[in-house]
C-alpha positions as CSV (number, residue, x, y, z in Angstrom):
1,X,9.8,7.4,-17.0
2,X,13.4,7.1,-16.1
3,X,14.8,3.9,-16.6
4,X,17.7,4.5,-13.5
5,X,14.7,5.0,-10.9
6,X,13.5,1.3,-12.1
7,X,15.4,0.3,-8.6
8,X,13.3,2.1,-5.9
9,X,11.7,0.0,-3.4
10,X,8.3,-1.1,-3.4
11,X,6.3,-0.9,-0.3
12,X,6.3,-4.3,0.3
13,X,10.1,-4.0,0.8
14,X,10.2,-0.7,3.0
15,X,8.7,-2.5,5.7
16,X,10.6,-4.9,7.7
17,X,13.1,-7.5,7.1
18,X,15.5,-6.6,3.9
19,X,17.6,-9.7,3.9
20,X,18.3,-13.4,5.2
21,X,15.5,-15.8,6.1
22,X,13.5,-13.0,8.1
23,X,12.5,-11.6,4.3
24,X,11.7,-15.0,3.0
25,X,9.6,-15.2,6.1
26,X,8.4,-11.8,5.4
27,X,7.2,-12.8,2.0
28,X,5.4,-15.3,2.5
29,X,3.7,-13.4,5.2
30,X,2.5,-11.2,2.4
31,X,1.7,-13.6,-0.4
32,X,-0.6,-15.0,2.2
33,X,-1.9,-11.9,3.3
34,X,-2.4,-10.9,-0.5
35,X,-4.5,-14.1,-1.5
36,X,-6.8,-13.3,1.9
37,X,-7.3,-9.6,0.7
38,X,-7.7,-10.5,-2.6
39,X,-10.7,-13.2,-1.8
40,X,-12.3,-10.8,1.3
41,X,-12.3,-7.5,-1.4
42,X,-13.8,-10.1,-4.2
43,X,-16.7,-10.6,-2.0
44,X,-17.2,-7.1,-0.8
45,X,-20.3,-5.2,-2.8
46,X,-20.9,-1.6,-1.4
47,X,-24.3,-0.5,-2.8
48,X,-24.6,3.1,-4.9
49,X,-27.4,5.0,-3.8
50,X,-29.8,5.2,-6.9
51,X,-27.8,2.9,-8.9
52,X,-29.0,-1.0,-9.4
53,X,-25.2,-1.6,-9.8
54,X,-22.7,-2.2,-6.1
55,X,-19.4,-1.2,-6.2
56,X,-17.0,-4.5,-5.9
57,X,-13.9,-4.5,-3.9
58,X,-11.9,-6.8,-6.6
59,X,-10.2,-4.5,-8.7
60,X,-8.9,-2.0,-6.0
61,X,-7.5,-5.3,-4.0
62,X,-5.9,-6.2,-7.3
63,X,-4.1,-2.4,-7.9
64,X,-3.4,-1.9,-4.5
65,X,-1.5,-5.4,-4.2
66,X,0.6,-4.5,-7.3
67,X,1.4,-1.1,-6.5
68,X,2.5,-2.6,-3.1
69,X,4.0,-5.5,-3.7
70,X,6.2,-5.1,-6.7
71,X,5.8,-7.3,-10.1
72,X,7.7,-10.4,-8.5
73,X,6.0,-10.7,-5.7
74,X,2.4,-8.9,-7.0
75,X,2.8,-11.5,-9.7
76,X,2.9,-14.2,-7.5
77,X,0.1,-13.5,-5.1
78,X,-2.3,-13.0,-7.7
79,X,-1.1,-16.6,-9.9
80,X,-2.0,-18.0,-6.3
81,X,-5.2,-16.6,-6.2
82,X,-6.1,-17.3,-9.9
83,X,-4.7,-21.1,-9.0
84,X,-6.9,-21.5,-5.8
85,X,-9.8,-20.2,-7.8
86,X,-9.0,-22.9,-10.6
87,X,-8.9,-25.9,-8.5
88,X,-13.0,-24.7,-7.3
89,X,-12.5,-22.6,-4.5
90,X,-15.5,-19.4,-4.4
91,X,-13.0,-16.5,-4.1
92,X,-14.4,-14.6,-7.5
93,X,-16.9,-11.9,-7.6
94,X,-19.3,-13.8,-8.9
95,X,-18.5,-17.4,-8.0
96,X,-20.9,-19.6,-6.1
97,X,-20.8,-23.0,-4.8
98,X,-22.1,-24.0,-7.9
99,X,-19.7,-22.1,-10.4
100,X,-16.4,-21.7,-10.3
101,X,-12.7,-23.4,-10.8
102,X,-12.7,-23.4,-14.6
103,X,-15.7,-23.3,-15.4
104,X,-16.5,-20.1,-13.8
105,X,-12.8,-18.4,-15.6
106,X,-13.9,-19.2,-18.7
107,X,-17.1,-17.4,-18.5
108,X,-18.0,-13.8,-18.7
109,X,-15.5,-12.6,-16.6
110,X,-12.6,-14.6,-17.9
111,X,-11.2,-11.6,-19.8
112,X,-11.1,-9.5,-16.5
113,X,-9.4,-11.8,-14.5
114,X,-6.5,-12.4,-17.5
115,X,-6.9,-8.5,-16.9
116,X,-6.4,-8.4,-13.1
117,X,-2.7,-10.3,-13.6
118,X,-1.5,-8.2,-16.2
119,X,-3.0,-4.8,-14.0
120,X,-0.3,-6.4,-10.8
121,X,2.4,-6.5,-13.6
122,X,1.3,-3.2,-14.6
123,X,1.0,-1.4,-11.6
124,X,4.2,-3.5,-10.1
125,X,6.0,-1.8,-12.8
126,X,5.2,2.0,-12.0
127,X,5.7,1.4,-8.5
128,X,9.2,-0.3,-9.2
129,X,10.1,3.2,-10.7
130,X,8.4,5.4,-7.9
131,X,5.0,6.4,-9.3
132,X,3.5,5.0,-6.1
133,X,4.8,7.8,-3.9
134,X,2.8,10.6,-5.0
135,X,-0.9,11.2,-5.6
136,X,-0.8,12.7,-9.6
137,X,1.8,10.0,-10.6
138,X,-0.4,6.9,-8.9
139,X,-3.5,8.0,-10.9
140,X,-1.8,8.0,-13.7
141,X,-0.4,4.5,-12.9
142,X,-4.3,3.3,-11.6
143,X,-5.7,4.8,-14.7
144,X,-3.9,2.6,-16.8
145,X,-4.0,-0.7,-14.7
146,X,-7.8,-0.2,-15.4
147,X,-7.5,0.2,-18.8
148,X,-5.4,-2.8,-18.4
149,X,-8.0,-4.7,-16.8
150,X,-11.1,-3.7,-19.1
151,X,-9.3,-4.0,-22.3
152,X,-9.2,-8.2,-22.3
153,X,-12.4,-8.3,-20.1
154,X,-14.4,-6.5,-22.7
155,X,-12.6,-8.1,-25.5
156,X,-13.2,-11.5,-24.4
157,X,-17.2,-10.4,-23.8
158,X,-17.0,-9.3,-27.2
159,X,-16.0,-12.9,-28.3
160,X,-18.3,-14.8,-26.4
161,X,-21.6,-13.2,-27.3
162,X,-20.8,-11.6,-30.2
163,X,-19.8,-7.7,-31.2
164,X,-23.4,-6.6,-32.1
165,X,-24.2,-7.0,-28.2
166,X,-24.1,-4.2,-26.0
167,X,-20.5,-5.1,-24.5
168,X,-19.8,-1.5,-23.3
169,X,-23.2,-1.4,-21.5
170,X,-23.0,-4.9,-20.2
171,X,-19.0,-4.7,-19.3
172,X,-17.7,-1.1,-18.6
173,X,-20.2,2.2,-18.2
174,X,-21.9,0.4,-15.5
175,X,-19.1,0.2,-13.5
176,X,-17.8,3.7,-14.6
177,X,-18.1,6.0,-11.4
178,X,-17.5,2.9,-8.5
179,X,-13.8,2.6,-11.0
180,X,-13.5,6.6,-10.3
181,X,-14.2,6.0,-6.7
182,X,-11.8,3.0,-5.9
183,X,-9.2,4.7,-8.3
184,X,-9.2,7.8,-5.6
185,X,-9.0,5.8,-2.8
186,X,-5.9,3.5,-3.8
187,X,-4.5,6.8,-5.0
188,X,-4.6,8.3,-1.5
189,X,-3.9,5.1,0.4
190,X,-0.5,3.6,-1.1
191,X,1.4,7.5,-1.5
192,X,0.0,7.7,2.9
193,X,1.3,4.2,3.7
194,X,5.0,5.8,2.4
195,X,4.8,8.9,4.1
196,X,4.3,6.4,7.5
197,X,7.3,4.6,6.5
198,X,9.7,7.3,5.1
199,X,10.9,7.0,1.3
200,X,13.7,3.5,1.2
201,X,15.1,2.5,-1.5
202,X,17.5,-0.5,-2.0
């Protein structure tokens, strides 16, 4: 990657205000907007035909919002989300009414959600040097944001039950082919959304 394109605009900052109090407005707007997407796409669960496994929403919330919003502000959003998940509100996959806050982080999926903030950073990054304007460049980007995301989510399976479990069959090939799925879509959405709004930089 070339270090002097680490100054193109995100998407977040192609649309709308680019300066003064309107942009702090702006983005707040979308940090809000992030936490709701984040908690609506956490709770979605399309079903596979043929498969006992449903394809969750979480992760392609999570790369879309940081190939959108940039590091800073992808960073943020997600921290909020993580923090109003922490203090017991049911915006996880899997939380209930029953489990969650910190109890519910430091369980099975505790590695994944470590995984989901550094996958923002990750895929915050990329976009800050334009690999979110084209379809080949934002698999690439996706690609690694999940690898990103199942490295400490497997690893910390690995340390909880111990490595002569199954962790890749309980943790990662059964979720395989809905990751392939999301991974095309975000890869189509984000590089559209720039051809609406034309190619600004800063």
């Amino acid at each position: 990657m070339d270090m002097a394109a680490a100054t193109n605009s995100v998407l977040a900052e192609a649309i709308g205000p680019g300066a003064g109090s309107a942009k702090r407005v702006k983005q707040v707007a979308l940090f809000l907007a992030g936490i709701v997407i984040l908690t609506v796409a956490a709770k979605i669960k399309v079903p596979v035909p043929g498969s006992p496994v449903a394809i969750g929403m979480a992760t392609f919330a999570v790369l879309t919002v940081g190939a959108a919003y940039g590091p800073r502000l992808g960073l943020a959003t997600i921290m909020g989300y993580m923090m109003l998940g922490m203090v017991g509100f049911d915006i996880f996959q899997s939380s209930t009414a029953d489990l969650n806050g910190v109890e519910y982080m430091m369980g099975s999926t505790g590695g994944y959600l470590l995984g989901y903030v550094l996958a923002v950073l990750t895929l915050g990054a990329f976009a800050r040097r334009g690999w979110d304007r084209t379809t080949a460049h934002m698999i690439v980007a996706l690609l690694v944001g999940n690898i990103v995301i199942y490295a400490p989510g497997l690893l910390w399976l690995g340390q909880l039950y111990g490595w002569d479990q199954p962790i890749l069959a309980w943790g990662l090939t059964p979720f395989i082919v809905g990751d392939l799925l999301k991974l095309a879509l975000a890869a189509l959405l984000v590089p559209a959304l720039w051809k609406m709004v034309g190619s600004a930089r800063r």
